[in-house]
Backbone as a ProteinNet text record, in pm:
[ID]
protein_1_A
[PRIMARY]
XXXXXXXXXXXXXXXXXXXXXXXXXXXXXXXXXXXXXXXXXXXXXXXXXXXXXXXXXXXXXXXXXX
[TERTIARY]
3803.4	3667.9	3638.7	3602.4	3536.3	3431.9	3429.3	3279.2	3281.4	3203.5	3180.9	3102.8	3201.5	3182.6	3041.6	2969.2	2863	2793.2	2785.7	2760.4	2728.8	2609.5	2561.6	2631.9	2609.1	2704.6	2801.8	2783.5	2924.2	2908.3	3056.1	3033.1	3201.7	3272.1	3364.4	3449.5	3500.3	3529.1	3589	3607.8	3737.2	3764.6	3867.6	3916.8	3911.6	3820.2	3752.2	3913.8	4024.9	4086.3	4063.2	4089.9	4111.5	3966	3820.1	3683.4	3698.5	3657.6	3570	3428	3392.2	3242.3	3214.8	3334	3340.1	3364.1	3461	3485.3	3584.6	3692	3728	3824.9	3929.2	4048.2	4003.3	4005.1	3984.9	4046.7	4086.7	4206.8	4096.7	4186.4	4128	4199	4157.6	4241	4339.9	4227.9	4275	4158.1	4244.8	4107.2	4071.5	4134.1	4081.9	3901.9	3879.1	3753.3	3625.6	3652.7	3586.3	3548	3382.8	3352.6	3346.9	3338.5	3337.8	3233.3	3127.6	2988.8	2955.5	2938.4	2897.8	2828.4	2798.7	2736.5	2808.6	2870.8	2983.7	2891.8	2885.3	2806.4	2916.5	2871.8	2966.5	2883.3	2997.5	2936.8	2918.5	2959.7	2958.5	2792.9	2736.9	2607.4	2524.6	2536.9	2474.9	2459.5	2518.8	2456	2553.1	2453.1	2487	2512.6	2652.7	2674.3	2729	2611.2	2644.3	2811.9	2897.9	3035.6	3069.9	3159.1	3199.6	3396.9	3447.6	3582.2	3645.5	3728.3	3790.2	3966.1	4012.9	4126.5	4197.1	4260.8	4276.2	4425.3	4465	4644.4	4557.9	4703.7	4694	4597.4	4593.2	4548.1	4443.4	4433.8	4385.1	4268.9	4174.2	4096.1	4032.5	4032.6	3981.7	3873.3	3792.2	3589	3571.8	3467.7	3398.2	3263.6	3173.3	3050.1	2938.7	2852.6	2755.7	2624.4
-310.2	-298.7	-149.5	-136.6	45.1	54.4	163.8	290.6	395.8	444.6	598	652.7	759.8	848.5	882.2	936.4	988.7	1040	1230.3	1295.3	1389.5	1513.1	1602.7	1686.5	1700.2	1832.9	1755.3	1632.9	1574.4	1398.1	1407.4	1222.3	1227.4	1135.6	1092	969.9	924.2	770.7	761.7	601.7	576.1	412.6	368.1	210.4	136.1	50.3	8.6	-120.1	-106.8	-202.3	-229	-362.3	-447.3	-398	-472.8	-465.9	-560.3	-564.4	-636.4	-615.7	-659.8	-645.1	-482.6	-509.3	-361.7	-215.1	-241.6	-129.3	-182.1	-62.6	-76	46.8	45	159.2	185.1	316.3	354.9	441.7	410.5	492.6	623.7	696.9	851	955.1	1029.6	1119.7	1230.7	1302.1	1380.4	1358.3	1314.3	1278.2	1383.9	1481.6	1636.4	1655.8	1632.1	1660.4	1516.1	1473.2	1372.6	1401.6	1446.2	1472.2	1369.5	1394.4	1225.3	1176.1	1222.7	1095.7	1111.7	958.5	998.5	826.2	863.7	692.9	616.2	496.7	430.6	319.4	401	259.5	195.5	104.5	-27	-32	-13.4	24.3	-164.6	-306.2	-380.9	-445.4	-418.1	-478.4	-369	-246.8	-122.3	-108.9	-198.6	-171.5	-12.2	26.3	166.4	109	191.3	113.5	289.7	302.5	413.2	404.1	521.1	502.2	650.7	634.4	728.7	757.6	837.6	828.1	822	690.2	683.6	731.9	739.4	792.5	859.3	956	925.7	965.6	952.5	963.1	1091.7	1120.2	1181.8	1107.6	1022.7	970.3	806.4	808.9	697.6	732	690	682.3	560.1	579.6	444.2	460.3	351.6	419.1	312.4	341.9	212.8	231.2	131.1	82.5	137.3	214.4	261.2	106.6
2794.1	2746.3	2729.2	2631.4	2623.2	2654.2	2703.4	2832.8	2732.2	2851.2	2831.3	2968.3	3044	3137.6	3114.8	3150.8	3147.7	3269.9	3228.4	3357.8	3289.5	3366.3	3333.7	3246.7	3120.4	3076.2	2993.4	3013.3	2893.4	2931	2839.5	2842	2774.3	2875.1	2786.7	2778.6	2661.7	2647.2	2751.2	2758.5	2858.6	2811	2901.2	2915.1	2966.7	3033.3	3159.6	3186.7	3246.5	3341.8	3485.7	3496.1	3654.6	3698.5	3640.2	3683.2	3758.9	3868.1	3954.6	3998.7	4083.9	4130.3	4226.9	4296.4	4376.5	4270.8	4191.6	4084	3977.2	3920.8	3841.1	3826.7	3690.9	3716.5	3559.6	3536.6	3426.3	3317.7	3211.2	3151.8	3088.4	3086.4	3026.9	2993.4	2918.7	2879.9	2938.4	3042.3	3159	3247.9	3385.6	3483.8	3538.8	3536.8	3566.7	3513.7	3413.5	3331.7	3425.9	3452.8	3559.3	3671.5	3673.9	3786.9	3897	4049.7	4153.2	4111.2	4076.8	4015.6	3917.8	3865.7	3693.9	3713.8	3565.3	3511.9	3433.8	3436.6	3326.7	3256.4	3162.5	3042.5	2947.1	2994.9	2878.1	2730.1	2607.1	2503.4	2412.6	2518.3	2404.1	2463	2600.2	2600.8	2666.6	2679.9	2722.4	2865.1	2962.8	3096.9	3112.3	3250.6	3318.9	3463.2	3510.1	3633.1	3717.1	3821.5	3886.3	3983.8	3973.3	3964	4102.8	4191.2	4244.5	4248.1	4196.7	4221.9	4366.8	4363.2	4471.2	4471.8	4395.3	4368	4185.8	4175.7	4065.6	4053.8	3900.6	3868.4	3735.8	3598.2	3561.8	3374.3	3405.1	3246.7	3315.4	3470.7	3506.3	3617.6	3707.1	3785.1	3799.8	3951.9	4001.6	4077.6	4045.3	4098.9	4170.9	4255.8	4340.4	4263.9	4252	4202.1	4311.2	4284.3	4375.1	4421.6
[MASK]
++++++++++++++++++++++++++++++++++++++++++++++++++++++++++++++++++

């Protein structure tokens, strides 16, 4: 499903895999540019779902749901 990061100062796409209710793993370009809190809006029905990073790799991150 496609997002979009969204945090002070920027916003950037991403790939929303393996959602559940608790969180979700997210593909991206470089997770370097990802601050730990942001807002992940889903672009096919607009919700905003406050997001904290719980781990990340080099093109992936994985968030828990605030």
């Amino acid at each position: 499903m496609s997002g979009t990061i969204q945090f002070a100062g920027g916003a950037v796409n991403c790939l929303v895999r393996d959602m559940t209710i608790l969180g979700a793993a997210l593909d991206v370009a470089d997770s370097r540019d990802i601050p730990e809190r942001f807002n992940l809006f889903f672009k096919a029905d607009g919700t905003h779902i406050r997001c904290h990073v719980v781990w990340r790799q080099e093109e992936r991150i994985g968030v828990a749901f605030d």
